[in-house]
MDTraj code that builds the backbone (N, CA, C; nanometers):
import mdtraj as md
import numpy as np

residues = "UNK UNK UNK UNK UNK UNK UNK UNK UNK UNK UNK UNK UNK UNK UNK UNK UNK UNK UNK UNK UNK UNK UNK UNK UNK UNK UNK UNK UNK UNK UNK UNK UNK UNK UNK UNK UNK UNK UNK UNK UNK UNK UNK UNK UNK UNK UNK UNK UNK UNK UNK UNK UNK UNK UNK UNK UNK UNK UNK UNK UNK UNK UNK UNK UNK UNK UNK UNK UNK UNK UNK UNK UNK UNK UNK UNK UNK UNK UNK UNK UNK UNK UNK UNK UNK UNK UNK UNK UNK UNK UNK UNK UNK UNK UNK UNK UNK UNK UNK UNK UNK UNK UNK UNK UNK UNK UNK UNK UNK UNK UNK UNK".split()
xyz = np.array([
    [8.9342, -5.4235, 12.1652],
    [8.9453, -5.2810, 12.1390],
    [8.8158, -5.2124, 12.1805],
    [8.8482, -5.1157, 12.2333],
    [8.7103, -5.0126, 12.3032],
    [8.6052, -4.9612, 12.1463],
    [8.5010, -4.9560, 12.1369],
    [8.4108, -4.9263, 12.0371],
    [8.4709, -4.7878, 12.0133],
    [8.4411, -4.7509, 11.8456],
    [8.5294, -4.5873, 11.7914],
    [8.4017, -4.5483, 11.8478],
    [8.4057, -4.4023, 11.8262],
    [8.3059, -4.2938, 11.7883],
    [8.2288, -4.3359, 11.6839],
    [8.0916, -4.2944, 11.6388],
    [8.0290, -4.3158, 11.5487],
    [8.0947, -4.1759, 11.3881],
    [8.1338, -4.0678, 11.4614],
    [8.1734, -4.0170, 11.3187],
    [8.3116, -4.0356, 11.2987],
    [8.4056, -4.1096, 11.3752],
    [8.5104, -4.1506, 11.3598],
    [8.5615, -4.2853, 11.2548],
    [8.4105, -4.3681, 11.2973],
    [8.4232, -4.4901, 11.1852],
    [8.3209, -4.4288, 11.0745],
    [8.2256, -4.3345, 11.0622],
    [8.2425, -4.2619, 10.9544],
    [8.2820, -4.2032, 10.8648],
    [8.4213, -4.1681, 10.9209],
    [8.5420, -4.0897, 10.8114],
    [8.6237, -4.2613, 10.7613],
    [8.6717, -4.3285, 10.8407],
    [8.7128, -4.4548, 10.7915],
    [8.6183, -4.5075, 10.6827],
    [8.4654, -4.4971, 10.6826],
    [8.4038, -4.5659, 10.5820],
    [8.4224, -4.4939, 10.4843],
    [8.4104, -4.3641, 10.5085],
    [8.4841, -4.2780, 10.3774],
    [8.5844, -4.2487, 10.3129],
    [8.6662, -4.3170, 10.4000],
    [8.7954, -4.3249, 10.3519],
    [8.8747, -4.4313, 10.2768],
    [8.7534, -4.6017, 10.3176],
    [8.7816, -4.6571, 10.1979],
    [8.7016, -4.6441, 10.0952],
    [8.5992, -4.5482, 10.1111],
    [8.4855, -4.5729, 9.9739],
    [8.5803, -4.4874, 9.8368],
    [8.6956, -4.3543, 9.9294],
    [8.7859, -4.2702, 9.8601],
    [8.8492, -4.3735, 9.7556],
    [8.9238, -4.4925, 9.8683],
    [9.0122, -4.5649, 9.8391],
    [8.9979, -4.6652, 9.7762],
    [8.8468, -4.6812, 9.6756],
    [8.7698, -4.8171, 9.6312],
    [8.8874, -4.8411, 9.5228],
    [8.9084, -4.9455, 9.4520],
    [9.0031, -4.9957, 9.3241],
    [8.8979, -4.8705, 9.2048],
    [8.9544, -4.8332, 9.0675],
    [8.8935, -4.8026, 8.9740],
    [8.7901, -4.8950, 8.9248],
    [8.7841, -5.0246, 8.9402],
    [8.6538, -5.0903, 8.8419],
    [8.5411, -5.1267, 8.9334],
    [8.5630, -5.0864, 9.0813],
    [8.4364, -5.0234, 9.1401],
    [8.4069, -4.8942, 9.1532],
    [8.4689, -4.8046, 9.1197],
    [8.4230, -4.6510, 9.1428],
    [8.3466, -4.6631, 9.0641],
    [8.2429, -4.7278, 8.9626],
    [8.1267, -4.6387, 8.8934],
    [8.0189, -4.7416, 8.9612],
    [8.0007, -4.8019, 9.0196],
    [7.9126, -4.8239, 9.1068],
    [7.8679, -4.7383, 9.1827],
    [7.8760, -4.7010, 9.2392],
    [7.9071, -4.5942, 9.3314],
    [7.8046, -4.4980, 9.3346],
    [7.7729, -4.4683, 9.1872],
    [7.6667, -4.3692, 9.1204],
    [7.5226, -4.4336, 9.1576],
    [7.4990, -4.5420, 9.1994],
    [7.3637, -4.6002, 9.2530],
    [7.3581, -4.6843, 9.3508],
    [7.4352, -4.6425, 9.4608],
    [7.4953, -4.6909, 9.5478],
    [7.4533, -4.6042, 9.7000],
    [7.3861, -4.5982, 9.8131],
    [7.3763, -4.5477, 9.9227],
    [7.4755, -4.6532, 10.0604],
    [7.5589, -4.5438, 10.0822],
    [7.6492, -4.6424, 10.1646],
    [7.5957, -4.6227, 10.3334],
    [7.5114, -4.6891, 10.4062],
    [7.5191, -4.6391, 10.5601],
    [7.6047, -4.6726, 10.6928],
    [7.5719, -4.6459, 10.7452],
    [7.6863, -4.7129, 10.9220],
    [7.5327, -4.6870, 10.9911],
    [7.5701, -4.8312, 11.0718],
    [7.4777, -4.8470, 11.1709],
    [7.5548, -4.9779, 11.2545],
    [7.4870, -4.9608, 11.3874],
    [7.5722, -5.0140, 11.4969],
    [7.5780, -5.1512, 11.4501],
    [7.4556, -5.1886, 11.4242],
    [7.4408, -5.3440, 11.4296],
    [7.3372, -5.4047, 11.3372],
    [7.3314, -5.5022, 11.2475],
    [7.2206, -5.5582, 11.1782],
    [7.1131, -5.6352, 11.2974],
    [6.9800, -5.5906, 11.3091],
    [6.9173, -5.6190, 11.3982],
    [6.8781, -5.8079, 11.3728],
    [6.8709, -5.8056, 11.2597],
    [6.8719, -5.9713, 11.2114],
    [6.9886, -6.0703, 11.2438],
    [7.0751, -6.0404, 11.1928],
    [7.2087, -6.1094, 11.2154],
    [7.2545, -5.9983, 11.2527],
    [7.3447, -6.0001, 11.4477],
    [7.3781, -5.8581, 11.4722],
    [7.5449, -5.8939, 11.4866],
    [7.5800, -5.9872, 11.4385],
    [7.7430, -6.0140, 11.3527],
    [7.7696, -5.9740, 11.2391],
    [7.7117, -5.9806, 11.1402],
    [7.7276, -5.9674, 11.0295],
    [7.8365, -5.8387, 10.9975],
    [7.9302, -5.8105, 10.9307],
    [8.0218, -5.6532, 10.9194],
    [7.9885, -5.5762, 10.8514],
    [7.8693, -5.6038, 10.7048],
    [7.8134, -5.5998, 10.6438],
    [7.7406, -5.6245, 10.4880],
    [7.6161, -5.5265, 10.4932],
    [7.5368, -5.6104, 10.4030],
    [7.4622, -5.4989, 10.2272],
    [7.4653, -5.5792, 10.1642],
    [7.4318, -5.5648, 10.0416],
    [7.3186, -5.5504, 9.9975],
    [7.1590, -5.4688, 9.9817],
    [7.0665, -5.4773, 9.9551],
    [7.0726, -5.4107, 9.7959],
    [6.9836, -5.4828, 9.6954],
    [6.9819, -5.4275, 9.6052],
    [7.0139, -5.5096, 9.4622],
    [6.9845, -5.4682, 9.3579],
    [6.9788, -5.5192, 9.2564],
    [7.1352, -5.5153, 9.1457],
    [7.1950, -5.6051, 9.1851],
    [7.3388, -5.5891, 9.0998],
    [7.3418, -5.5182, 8.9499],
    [7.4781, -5.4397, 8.9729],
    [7.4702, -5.4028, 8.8341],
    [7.4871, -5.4590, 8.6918],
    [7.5301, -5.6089, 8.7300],
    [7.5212, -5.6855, 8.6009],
    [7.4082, -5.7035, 8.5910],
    [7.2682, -5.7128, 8.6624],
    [7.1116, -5.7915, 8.6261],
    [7.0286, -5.6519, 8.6333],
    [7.0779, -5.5420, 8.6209],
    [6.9708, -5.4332, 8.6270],
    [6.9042, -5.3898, 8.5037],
    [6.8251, -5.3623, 8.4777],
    [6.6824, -5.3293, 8.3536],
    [6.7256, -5.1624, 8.3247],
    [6.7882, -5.0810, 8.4226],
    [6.7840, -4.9316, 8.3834],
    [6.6745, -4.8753, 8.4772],
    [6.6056, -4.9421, 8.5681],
    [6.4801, -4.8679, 8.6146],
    [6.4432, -4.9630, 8.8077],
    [6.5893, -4.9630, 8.8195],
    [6.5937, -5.0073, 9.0083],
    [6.6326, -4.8609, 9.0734],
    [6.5797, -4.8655, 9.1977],
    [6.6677, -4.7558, 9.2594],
    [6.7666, -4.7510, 9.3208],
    [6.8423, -4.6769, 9.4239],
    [6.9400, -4.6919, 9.4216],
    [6.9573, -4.7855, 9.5467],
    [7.0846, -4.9143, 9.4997],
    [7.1139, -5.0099, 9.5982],
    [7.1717, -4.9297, 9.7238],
    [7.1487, -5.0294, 9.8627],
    [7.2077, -4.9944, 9.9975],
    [7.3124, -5.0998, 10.0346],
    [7.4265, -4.9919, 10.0964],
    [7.5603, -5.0639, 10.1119],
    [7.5049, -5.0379, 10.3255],
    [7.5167, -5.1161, 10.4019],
    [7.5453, -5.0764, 10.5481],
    [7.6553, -5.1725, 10.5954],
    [7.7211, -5.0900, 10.6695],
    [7.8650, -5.1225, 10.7517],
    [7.7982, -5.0958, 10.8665],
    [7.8527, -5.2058, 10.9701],
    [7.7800, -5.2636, 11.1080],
    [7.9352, -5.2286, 11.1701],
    [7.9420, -5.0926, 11.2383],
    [8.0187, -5.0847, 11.3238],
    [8.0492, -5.1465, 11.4533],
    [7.9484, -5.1756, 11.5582],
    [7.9672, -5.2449, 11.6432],
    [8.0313, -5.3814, 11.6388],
    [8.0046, -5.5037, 11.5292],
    [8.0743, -5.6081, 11.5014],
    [8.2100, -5.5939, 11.4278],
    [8.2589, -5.4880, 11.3944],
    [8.3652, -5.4654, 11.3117],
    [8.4402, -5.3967, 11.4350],
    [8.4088, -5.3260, 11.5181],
    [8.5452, -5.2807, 11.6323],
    [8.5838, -5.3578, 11.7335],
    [8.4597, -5.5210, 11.7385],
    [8.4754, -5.6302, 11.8370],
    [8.5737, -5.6989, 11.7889],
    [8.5793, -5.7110, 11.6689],
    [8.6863, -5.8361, 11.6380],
    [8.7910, -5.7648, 11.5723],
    [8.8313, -5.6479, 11.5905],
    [8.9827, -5.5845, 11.5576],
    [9.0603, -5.6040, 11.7421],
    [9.1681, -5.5318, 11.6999],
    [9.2466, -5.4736, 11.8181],
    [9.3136, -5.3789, 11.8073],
    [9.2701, -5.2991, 11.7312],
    [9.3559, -5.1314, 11.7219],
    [9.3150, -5.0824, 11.5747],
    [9.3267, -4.9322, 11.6189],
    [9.2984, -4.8694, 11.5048],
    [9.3075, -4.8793, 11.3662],
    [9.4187, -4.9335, 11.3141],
    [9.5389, -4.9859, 11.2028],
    [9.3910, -5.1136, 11.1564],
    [9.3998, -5.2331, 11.2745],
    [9.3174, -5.2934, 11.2144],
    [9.2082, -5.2779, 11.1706],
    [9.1268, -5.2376, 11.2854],
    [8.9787, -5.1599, 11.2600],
    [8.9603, -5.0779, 11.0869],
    [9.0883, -5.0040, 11.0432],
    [9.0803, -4.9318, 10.8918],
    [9.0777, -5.0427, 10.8513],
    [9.1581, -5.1055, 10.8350],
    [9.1945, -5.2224, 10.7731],
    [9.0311, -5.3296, 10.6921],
    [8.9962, -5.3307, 10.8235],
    [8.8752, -5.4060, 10.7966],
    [8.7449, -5.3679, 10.7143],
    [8.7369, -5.2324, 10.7812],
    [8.6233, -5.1288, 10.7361],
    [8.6709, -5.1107, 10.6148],
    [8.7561, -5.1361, 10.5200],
    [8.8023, -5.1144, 10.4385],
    [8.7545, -5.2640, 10.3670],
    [8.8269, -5.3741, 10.3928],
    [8.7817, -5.5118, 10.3238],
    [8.6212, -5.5104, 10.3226],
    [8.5751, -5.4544, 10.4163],
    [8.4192, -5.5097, 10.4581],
    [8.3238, -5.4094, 10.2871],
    [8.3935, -5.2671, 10.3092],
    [8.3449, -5.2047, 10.2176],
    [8.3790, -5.2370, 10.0580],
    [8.4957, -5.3140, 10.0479],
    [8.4959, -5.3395, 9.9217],
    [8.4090, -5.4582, 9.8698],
    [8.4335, -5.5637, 10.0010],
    [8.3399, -5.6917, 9.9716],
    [8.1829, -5.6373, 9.9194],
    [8.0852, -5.5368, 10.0125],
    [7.9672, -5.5284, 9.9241],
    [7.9444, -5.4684, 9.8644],
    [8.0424, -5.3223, 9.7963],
    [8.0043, -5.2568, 9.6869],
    [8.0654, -5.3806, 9.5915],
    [8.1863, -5.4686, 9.5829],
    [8.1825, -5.5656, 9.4910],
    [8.0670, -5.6261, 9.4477],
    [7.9537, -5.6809, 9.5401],
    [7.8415, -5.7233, 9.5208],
    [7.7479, -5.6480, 9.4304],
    [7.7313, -5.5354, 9.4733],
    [7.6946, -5.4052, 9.3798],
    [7.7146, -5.4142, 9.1956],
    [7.8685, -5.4639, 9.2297],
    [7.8963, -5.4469, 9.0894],
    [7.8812, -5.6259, 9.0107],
    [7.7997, -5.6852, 9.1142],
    [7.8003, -5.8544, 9.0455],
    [7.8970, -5.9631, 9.0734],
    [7.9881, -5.9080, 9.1877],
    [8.0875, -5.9894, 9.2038],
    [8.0302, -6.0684, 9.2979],
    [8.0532, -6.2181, 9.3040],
    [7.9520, -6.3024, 9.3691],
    [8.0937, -6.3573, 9.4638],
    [8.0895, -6.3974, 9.6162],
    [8.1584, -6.4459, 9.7391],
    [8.3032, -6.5155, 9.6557],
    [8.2814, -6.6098, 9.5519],
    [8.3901, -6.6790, 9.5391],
    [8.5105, -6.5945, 9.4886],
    [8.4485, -6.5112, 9.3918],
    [8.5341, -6.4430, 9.3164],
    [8.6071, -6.3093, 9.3952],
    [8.5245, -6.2977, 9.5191],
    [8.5767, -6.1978, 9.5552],
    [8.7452, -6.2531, 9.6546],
    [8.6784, -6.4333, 9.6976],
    [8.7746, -6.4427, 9.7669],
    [8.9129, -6.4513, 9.6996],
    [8.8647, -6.4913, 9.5609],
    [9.0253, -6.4920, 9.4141],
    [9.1226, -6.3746, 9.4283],
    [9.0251, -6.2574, 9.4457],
    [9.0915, -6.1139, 9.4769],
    [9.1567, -6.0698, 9.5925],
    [9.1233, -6.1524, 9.7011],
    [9.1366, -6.1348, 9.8084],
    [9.0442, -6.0237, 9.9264],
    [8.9800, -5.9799, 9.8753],
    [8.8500, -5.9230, 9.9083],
    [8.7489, -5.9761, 9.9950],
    [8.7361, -6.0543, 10.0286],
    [8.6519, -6.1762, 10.0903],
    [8.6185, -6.1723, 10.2422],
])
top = md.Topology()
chain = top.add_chain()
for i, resn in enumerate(residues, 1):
    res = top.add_residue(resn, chain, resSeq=i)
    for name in ("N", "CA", "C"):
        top.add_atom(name, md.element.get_by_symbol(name[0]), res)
traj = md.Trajectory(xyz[None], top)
């Protein structure tokens, strides 16, 4: 699939952050979500989680960073449908993290 627009997979990231389940929407409140083409470290990755979970926080972290790596997420779709699709799993997988949900459990949910 040809790479989106950059504010095109912007409205998709916003459109699953709309579409998060209820027992992640209060994450959310200390939560910075970005898009960027590519993680310059690992430039596969779909994306990544920085930040201090909300089960281990003291009351006094700032606010965690969510980034969605567009460029690796429109390589391995093949159409639009999928591309939501994904940008959608990718965003629930690390605000899950956000909220303490650790890889295994997310794969129980199907989230993974």
């Amino acid at each position: 699939m040809e790479v989106v627009a950059k504010y095109r997979f912007e409205q998709m990231v916003s459109a699953a952050l709309d579409e998060l389940p209820d027992e992640l929407q209060h994450v959310l409140d200390n939560v910075v979500v970005q898009v960027h083409d590519r993680n310059r470290i690992e430039p596969t990755i779909l994306g990544l989680y920085q930040g201090v979970p909300h089960t281990k926080r003291t009351g006094h972290e700032g606010p965690d960073v969510v980034s969605i790596y567009r460029l690796p997420l429109c390589a391995m779709c093949e159409d639009l449908d999928d591309l939501a699709n994904e940008v959608y799993v990718t965003v629930i997988h690390e605000v899950a993290h956000a909220a303490g949900i650790d890889d295994d459990r997310l794969h129980e949910l199907g989230w993974g």
